[in-house]
Backbone as a chain_set.jsonl record, in Angstrom:
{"seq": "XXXXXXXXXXXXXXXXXXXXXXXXXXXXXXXXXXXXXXXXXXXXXXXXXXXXXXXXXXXXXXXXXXXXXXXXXXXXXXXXXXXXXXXXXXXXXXXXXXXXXXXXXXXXXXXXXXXXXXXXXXXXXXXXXXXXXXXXXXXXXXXXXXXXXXXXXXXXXXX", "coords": {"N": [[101.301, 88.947, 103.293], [102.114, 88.435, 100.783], [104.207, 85.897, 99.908], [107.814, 84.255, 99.751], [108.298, 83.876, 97.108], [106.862, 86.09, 95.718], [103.828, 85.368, 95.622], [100.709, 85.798, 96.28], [99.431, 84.809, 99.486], [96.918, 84.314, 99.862], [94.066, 84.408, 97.838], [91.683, 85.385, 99.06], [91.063, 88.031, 101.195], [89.895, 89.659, 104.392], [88.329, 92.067, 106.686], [88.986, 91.016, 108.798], [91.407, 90.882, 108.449], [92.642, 93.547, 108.533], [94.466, 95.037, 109.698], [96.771, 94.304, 108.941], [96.854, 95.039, 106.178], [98.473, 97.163, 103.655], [97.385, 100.079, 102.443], [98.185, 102.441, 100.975], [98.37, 103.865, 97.819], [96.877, 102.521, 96.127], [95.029, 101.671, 93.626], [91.433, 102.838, 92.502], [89.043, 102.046, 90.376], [86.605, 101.665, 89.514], [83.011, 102.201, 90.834], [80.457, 100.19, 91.98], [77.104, 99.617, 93.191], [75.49, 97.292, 94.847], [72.55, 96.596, 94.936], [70.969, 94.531, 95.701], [72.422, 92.292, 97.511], [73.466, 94.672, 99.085], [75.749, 95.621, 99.246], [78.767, 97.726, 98.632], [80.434, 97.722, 95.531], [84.056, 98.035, 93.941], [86.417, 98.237, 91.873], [89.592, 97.575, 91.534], [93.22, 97.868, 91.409], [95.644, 96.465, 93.362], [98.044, 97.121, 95.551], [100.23, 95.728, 96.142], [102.798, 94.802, 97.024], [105.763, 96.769, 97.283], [109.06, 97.628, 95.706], [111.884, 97.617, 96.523], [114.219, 99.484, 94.467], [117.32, 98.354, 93.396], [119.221, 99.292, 92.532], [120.658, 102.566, 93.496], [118.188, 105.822, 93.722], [116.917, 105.275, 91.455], [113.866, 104.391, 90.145], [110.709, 102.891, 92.479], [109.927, 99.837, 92.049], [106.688, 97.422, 91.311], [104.915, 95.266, 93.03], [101.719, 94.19, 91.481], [97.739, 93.308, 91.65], [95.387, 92.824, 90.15], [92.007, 93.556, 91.762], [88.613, 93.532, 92.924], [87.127, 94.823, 95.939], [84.821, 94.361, 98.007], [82.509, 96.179, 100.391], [80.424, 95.121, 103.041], [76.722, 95.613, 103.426], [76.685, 98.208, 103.27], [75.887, 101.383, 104.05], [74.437, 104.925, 104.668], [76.655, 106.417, 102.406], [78.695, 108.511, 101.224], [80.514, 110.283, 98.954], [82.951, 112.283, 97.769], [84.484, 113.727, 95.207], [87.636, 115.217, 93.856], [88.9, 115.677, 90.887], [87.89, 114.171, 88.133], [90.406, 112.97, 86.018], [91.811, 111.021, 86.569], [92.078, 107.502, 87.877], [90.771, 107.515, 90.904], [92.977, 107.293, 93.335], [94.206, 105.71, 96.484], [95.426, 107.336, 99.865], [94.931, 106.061, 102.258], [93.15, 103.794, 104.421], [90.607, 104.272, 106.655], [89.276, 102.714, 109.617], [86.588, 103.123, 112.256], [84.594, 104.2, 115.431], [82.643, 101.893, 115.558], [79.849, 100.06, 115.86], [76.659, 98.797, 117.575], [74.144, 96.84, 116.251], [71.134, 97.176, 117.039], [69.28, 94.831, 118.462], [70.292, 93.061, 116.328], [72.637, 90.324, 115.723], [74.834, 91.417, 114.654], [77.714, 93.659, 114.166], [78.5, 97.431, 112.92], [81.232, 99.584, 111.004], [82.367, 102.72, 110.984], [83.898, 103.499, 107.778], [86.223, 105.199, 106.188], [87.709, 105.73, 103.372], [90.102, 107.577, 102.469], [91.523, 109.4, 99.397], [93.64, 110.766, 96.833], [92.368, 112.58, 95.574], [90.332, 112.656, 96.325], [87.213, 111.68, 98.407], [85.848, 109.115, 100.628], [83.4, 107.709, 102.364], [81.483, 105.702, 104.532], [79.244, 103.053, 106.488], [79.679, 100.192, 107.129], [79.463, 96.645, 107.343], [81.536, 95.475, 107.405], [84.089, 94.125, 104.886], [85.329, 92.013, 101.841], [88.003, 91.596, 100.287], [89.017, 90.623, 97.081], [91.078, 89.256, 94.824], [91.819, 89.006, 91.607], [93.866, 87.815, 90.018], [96.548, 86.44, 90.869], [100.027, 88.748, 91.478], [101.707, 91.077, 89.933], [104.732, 92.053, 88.547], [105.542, 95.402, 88.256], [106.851, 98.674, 86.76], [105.183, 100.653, 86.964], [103.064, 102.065, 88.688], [100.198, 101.19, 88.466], [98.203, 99.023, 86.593], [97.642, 99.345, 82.724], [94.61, 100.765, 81.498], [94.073, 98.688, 79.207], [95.755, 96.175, 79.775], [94.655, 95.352, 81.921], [92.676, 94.26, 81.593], [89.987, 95.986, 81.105], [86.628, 97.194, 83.105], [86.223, 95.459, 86.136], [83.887, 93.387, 88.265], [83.68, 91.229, 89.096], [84.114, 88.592, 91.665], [86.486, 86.74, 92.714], [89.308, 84.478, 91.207], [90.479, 84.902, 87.883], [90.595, 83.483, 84.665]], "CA": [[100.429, 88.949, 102.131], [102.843, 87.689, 99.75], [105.651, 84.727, 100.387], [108.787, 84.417, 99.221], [108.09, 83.685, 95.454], [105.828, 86.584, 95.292], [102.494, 84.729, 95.221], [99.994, 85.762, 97.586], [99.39, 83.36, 100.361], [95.524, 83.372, 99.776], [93.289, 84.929, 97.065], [90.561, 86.23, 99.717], [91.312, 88.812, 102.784], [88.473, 90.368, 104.642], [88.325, 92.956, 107.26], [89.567, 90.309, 109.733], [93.082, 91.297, 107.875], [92.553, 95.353, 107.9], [95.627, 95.586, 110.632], [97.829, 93.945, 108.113], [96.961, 95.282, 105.059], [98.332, 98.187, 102.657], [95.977, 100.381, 101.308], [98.49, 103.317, 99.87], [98.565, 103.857, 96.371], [96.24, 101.712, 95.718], [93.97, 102.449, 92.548], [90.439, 102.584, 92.408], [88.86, 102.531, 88.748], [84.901, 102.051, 89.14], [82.492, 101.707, 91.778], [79.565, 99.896, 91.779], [76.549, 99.485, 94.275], [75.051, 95.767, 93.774], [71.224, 96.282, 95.498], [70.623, 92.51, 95.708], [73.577, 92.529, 98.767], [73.536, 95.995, 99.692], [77.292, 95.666, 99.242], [79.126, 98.494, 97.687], [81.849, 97.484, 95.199], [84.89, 98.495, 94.03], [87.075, 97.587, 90.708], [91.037, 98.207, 91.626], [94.411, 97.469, 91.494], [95.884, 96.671, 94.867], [99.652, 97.189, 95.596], [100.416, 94.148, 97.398], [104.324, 95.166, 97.841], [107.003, 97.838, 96.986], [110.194, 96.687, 95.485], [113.146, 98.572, 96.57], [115.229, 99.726, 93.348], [118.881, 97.672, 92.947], [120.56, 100.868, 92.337], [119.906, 104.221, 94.951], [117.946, 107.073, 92.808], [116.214, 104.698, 90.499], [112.358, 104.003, 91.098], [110.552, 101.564, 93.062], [108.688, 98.714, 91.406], [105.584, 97.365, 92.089], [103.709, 94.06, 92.386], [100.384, 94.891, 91.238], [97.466, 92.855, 91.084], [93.617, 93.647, 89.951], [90.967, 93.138, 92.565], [87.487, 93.572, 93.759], [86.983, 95.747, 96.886], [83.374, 94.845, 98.694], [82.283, 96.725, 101.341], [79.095, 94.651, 102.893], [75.977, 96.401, 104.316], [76.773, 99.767, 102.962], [74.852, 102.452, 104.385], [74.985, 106.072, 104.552], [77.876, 106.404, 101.609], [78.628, 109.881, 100.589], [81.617, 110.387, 97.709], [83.229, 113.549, 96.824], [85.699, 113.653, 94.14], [88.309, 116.801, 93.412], [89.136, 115.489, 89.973], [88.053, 112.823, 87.133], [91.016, 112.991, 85.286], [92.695, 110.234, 86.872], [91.141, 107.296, 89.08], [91.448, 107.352, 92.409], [94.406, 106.808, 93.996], [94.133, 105.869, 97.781], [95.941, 107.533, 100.724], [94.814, 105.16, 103.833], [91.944, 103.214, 104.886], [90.627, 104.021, 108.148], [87.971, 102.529, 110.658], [86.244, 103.805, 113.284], [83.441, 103.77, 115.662], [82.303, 100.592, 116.114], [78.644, 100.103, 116.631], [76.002, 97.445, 117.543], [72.404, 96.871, 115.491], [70.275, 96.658, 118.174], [68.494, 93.232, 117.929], [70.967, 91.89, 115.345], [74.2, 89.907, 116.347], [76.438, 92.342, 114.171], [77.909, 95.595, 114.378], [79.002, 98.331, 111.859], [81.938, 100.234, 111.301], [82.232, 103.696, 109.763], [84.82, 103.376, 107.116], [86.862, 106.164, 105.335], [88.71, 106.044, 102.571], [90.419, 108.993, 102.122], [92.334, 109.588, 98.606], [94.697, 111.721, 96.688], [91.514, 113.697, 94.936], [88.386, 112.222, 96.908], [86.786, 111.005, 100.111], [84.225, 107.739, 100.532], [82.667, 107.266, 103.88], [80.209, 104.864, 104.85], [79.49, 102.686, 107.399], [79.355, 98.857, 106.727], [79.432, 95.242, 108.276], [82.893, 94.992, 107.194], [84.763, 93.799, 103.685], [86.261, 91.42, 101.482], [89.174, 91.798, 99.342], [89.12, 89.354, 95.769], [92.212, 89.017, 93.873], [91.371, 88.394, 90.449], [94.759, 86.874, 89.732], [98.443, 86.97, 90.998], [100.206, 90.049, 91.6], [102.406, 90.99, 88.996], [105.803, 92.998, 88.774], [105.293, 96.396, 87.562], [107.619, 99.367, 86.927], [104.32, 101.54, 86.909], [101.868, 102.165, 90.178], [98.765, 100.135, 88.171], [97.939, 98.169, 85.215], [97.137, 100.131, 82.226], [93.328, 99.985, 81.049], [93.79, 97.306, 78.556], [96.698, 95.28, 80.188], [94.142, 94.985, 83.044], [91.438, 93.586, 80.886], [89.131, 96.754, 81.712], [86.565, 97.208, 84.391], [85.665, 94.047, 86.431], [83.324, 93.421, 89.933], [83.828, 90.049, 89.757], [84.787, 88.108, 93.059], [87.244, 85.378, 92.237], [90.378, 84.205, 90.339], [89.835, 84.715, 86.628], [91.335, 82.437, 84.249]], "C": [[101.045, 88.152, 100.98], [103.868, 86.863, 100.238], [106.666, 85.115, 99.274], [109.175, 84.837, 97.696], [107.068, 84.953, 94.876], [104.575, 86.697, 95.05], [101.563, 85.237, 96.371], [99.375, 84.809, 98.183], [98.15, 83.42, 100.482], [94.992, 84.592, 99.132], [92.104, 86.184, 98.196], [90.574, 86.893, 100.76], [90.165, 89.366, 102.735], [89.222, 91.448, 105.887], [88.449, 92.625, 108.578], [91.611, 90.838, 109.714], [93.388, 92.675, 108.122], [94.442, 95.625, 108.48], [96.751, 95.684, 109.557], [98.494, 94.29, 106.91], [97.279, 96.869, 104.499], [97.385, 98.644, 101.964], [96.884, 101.87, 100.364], [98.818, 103.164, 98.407], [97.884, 103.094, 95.694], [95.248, 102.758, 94.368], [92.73, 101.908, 92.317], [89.694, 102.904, 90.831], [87.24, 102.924, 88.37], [84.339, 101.673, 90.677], [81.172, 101.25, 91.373], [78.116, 99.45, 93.313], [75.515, 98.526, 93.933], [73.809, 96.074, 95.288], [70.724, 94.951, 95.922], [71.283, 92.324, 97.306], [73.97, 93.351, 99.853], [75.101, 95.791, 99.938], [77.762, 96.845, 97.953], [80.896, 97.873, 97.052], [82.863, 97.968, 94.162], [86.411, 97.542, 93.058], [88.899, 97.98, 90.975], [92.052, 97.136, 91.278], [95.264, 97.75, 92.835], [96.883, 96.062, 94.774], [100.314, 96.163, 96.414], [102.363, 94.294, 97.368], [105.034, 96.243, 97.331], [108.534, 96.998, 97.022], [111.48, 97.606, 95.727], [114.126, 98.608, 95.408], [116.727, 98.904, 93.771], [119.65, 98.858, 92.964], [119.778, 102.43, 93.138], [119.258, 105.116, 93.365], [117.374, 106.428, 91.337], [114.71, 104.396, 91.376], [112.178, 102.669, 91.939], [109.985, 101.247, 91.553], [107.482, 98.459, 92.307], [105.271, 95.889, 92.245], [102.664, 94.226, 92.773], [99.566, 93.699, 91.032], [95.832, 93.896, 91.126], [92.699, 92.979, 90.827], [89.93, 93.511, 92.805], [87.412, 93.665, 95.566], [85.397, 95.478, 97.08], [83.259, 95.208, 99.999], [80.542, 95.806, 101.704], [78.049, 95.262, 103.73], [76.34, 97.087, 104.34], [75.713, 100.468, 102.963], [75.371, 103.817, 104.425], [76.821, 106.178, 103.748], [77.458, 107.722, 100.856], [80.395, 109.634, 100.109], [82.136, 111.957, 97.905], [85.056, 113.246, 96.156], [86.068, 115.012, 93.8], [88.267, 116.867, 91.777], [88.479, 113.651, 89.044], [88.511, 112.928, 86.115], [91.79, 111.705, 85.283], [91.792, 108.781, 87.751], [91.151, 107.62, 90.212], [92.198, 106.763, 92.861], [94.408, 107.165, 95.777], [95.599, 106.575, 98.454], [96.157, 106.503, 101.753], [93.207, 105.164, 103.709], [91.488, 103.353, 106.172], [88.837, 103.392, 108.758], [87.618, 102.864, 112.017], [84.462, 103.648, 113.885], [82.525, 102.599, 115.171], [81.092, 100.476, 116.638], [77.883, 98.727, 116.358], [74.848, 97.697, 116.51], [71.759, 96.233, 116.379], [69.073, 95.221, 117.521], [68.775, 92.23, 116.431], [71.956, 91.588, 115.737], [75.212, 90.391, 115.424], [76.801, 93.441, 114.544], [78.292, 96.065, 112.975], [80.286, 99.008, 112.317], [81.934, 101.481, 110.151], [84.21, 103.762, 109.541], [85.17, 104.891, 106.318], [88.198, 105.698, 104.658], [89.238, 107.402, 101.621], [91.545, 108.729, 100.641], [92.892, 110.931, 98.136], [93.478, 112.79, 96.131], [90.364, 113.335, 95.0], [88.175, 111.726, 98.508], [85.873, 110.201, 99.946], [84.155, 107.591, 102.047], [81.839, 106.834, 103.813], [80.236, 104.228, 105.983], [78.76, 101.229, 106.88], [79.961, 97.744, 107.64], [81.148, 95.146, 108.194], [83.335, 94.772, 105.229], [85.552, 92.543, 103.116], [86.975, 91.686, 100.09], [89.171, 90.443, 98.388], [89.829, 89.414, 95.116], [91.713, 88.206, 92.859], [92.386, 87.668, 89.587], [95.965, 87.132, 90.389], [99.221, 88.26, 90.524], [101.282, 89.658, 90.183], [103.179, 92.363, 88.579], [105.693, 94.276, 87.737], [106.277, 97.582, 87.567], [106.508, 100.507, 87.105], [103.582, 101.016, 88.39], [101.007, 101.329, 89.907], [98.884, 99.771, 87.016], [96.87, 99.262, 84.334], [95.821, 99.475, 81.938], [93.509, 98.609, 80.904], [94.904, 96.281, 78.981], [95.737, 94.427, 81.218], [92.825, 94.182, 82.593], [89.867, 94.627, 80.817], [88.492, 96.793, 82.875], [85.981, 95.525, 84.524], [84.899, 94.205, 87.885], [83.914, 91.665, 89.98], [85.033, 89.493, 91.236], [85.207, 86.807, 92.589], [88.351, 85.451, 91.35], [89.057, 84.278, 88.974], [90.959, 83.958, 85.726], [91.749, 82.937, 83.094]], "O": [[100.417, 87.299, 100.352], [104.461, 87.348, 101.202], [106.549, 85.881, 98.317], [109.946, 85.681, 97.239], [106.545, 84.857, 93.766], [104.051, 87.655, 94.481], [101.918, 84.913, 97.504], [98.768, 83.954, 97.539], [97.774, 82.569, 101.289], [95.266, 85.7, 99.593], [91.887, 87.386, 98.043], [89.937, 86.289, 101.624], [89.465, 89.611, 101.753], [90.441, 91.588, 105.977], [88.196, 93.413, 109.488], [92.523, 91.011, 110.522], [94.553, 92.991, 107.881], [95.345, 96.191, 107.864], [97.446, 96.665, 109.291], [99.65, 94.16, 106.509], [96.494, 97.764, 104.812], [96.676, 98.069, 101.139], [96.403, 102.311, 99.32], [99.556, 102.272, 97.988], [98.243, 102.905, 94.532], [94.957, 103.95, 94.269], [92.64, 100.729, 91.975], [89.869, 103.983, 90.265], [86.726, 103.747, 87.612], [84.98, 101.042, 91.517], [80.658, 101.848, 90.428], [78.538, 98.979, 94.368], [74.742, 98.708, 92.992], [74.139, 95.819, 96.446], [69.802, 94.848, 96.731], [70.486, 92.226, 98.239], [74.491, 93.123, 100.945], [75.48, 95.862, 101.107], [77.341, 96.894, 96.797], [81.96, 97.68, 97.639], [82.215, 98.457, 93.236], [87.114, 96.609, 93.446], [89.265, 98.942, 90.3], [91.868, 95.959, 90.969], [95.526, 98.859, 93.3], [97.05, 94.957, 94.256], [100.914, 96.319, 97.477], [102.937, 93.417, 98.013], [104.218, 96.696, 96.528], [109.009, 96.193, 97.823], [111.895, 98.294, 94.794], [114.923, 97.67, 95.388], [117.019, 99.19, 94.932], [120.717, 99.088, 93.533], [118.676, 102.977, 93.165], [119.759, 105.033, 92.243], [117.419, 107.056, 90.28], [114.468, 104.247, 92.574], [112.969, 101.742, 92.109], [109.735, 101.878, 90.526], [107.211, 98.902, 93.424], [105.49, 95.29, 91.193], [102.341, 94.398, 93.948], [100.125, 92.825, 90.369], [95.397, 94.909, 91.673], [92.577, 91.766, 90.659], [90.287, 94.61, 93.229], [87.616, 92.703, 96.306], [84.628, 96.205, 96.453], [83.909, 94.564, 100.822], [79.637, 95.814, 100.869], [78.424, 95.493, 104.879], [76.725, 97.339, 105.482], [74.76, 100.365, 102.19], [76.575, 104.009, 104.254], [77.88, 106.05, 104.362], [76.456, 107.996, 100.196], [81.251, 109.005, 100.732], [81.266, 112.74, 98.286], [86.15, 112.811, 96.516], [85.247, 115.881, 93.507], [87.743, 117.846, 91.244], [88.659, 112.475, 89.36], [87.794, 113.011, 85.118], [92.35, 111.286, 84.27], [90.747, 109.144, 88.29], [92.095, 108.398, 90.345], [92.144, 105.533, 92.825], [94.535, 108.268, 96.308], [96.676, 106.481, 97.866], [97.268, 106.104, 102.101], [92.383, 105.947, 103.237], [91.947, 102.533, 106.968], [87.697, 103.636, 108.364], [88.494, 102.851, 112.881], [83.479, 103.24, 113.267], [81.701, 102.757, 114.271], [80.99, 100.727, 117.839], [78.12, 97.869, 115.508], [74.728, 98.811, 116.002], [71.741, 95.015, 116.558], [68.423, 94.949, 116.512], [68.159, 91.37, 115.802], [72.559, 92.517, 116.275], [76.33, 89.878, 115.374], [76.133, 94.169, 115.279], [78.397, 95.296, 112.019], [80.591, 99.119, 113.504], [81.654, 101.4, 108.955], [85.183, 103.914, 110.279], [84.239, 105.587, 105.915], [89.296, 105.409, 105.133], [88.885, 107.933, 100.568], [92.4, 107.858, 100.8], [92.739, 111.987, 98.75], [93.765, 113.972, 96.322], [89.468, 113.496, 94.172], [88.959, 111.512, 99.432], [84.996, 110.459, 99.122], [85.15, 107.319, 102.719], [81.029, 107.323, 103.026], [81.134, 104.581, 106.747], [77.637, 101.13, 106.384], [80.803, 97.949, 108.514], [81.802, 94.671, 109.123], [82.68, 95.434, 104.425], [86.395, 92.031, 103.853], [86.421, 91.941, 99.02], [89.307, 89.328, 98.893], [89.251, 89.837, 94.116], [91.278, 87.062, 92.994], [92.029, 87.009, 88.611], [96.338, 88.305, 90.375], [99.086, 88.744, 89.4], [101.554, 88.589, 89.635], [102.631, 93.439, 88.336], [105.76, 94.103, 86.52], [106.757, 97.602, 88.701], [107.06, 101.54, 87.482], [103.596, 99.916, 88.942], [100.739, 100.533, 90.807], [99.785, 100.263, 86.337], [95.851, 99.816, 84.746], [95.615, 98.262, 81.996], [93.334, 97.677, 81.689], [94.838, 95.304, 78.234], [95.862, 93.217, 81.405], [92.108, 93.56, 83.376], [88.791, 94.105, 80.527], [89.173, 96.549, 83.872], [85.555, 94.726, 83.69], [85.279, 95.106, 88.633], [84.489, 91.14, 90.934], [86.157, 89.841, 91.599], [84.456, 85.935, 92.152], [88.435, 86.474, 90.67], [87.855, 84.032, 88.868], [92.122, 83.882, 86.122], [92.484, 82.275, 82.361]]}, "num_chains": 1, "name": "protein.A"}
């Protein structure tokens, strides 16, 4: 995901990548469900590495950047949330069952994302991941509100 220098080696992963990709600790801030697409999406900060502390018994670091999470052809999507004190903070991403659409050349997969004080299930075509800029070294898990610029859907580098 990231090279040497820290940079990630390409702005756009999809659900071609899932094997590869980290989804703990990730933070989710808003969701949004764009009717036009039938894509459900998804305002975060996604942990793109863990920095092992220099000295034992000191924290990790992070490199954090802010991204857009779409899920495409979201259907049956049920939520439950323990707490909105905090955002959501993922556990793991999982997929499962694997199905066809009879007389369309795609399939679906039912997705769960399970977190620390919620659950999202649905079942969609798949996903792509949008890095809205270069990760960036953090001593904290996510980018506060206003560091992060607030909420965003947009898909793409922002300038």
């Amino acid at each position: 995901m990231l090279d040497a220098d820290h940079t990630l080696t390409r702005l756009i992963w999809t659900d071609r990548d899932f094997e590869v990709m980290p989804w703990h600790d990730c933070t989710i801030y808003a969701f949004w469900s764009d009717d036009t697409t039938v894509d459900l999406l998804m305002d975060m900060d996604y942990k793109c590495a863990w920095v092992q502390p220099a000295v034992a018994q000191h924290p990790f670091s992070f490199y954090i950047a802010p991204a857009t999470l779409a899920f495409h052809g979201a259907t049956d999507i049920r939520f439950s949330l323990e707490s909105v004190a905090n955002p959501l903070k993922l556990n793991a991403v999982r997929r499962e069952d694997r199905r066809a659409i009879p007389g369309y050349p795609v399939e679906t997969w039912h997705w769960t994302l399970e977190g620390h004080h919620g659950l999202l299930t649905m079942r969609a075509l798949g996903y792509t991941l949008y890095f809205r800029q270069q990760p960036t070294l953090l001593d904290a898990q996510r980018f506060t509100y206003a560091a992060r610029g607030g909420i965003s859907f947009a898909r793409g580098a922002q300038p």
